[in-house]
C-alpha positions as a Markdown table, in Angstrom:
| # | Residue | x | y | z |
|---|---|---|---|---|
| 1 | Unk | -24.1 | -29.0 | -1.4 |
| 2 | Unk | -21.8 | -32.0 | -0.9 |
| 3 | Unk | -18.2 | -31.8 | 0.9 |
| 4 | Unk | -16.3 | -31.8 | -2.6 |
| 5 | Unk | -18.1 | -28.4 | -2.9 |
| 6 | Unk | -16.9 | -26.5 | 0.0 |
| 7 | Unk | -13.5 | -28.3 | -0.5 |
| 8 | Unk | -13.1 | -26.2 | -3.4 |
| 9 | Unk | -14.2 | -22.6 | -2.0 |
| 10 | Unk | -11.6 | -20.9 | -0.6 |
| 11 | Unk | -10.7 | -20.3 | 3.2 |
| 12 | Unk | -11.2 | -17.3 | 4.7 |
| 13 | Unk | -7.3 | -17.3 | 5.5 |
| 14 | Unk | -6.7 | -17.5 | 1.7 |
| 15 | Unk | -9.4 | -15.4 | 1.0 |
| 16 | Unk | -6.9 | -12.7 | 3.0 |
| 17 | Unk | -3.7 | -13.5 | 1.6 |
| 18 | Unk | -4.7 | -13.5 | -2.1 |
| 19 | Unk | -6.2 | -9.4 | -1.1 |
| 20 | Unk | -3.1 | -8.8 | 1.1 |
| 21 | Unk | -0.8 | -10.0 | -2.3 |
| 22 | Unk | -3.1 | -8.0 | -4.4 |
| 23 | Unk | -2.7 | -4.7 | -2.2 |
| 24 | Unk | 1.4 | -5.5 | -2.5 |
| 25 | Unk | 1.5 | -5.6 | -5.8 |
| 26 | Unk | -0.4 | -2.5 | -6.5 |
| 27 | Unk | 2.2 | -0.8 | -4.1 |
| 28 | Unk | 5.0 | -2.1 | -6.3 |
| 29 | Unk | 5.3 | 0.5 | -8.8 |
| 30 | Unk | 5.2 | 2.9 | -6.1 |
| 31 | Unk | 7.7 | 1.2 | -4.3 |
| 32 | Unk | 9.9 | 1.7 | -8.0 |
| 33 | Unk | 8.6 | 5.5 | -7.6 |
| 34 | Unk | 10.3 | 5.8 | -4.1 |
| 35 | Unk | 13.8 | 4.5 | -5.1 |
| 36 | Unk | 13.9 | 6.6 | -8.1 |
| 37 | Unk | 15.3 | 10.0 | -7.3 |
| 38 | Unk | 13.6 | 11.3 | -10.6 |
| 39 | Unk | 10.1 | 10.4 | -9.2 |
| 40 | Unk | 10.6 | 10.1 | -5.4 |
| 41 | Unk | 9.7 | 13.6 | -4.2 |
| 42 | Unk | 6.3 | 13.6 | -6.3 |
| 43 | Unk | 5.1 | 10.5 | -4.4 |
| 44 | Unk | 6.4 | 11.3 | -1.3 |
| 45 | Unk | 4.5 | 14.8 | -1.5 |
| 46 | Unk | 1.6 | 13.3 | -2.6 |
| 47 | Unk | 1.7 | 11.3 | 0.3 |
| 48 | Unk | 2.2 | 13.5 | 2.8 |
| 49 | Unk | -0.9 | 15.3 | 1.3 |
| 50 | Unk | -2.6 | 12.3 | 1.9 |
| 51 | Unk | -1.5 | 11.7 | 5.8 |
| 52 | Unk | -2.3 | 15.8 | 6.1 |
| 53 | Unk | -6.1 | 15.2 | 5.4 |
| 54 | Unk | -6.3 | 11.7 | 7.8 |
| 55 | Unk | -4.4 | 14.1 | 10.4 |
| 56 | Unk | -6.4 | 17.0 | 9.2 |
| 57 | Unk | -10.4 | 15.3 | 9.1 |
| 58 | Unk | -9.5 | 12.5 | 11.7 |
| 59 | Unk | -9.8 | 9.6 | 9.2 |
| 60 | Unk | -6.8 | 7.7 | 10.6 |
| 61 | Unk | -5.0 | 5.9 | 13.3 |
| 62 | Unk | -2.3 | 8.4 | 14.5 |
| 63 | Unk | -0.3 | 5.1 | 14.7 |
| 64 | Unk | -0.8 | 5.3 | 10.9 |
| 65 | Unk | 0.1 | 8.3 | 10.8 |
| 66 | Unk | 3.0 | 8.5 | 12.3 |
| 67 | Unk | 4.5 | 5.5 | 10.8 |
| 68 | Unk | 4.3 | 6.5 | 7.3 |
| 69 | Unk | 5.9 | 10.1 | 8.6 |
| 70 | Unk | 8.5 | 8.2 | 9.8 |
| 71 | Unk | 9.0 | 5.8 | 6.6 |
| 72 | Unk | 8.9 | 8.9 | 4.5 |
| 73 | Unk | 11.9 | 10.4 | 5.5 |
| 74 | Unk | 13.0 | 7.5 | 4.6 |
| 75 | Unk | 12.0 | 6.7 | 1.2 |
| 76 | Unk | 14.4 | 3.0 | 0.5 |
| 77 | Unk | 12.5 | 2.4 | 4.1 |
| 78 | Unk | 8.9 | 3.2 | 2.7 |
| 79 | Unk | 9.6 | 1.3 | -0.3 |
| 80 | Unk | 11.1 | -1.6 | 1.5 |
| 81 | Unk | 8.0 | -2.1 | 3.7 |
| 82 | Unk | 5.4 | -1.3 | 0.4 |
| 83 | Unk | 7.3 | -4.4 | -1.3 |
| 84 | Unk | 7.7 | -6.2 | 2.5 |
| 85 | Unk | 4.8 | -9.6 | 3.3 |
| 86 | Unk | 5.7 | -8.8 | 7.2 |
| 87 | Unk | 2.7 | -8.5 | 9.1 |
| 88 | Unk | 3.6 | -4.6 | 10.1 |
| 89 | Unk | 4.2 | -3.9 | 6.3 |
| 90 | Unk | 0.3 | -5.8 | 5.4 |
| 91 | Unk | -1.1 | -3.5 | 8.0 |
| 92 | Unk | 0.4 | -0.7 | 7.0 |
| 93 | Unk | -1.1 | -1.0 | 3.0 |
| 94 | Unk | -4.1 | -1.5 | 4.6 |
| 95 | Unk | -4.2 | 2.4 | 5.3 |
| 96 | Unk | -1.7 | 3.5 | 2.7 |
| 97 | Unk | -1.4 | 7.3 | 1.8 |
| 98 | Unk | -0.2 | 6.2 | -1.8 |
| 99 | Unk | -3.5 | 5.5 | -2.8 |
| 100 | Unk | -3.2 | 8.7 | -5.8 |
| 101 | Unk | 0.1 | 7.3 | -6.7 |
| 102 | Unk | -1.4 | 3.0 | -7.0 |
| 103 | Unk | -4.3 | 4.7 | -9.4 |
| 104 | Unk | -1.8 | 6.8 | -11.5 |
| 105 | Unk | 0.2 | 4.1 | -12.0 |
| 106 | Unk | -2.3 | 2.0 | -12.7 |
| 107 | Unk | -3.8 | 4.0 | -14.9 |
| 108 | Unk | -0.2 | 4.1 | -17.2 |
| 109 | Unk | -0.3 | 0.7 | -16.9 |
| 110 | Unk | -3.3 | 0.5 | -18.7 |
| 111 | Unk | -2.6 | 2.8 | -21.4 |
| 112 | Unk | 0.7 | 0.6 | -22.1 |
């Protein structure tokens, strides 16, 4: 393999910012979901759902946890920080409890 090669691979840093922009924009419609009253409750319970069983079976960082209990009382907050490229808001998607909510909206995405 000659240098022109691994010129043309991509760096492990971009390697991690195209999955970090790929984990935003799957949070987008649920960011939409949050600031619309008609939808906003359904997420947000689903959710909380979500952060029950991390609390529940142990599967999370309780600084996880109590994050997104605070961003969900909140939902313009939540919503803010699912759309936000700050480091706190790529850590956060990384243990998202909107995970139903990306695939059902994915999912009526697809059907479109």
């Amino acid at each position: 393999m000659n240098s022109t090669d691994l010129s043309a691979q991509p760096t492990v840093r971009q390697q991690l910012d195209a999955i970090n922009e790929r984990r935003r924009t799957k949070h987008l419609p649920v960011a939409r979901a949050l600031r619309d009253p008609a939808s906003a409750q359904a997420v947000i319970v689903a959710a909380k759902i979500q952060i029950h069983l991390w609390r529940e079976k142990n599967l999370c960082s309780n600084d996880y946890i109590s994050a997104w209990e605070c961003l969900l009382l909140h939902p313009e907050q939540a919503a803010d920080m699912l759309e936000a490229c700050s480091l706190e808001a790529i850590q956060l998607r990384q243990n998202s409890p909107f995970v139903a909510s990306v695939r059902y909206f994915r999912e009526i995405d697809n059907a479109a």
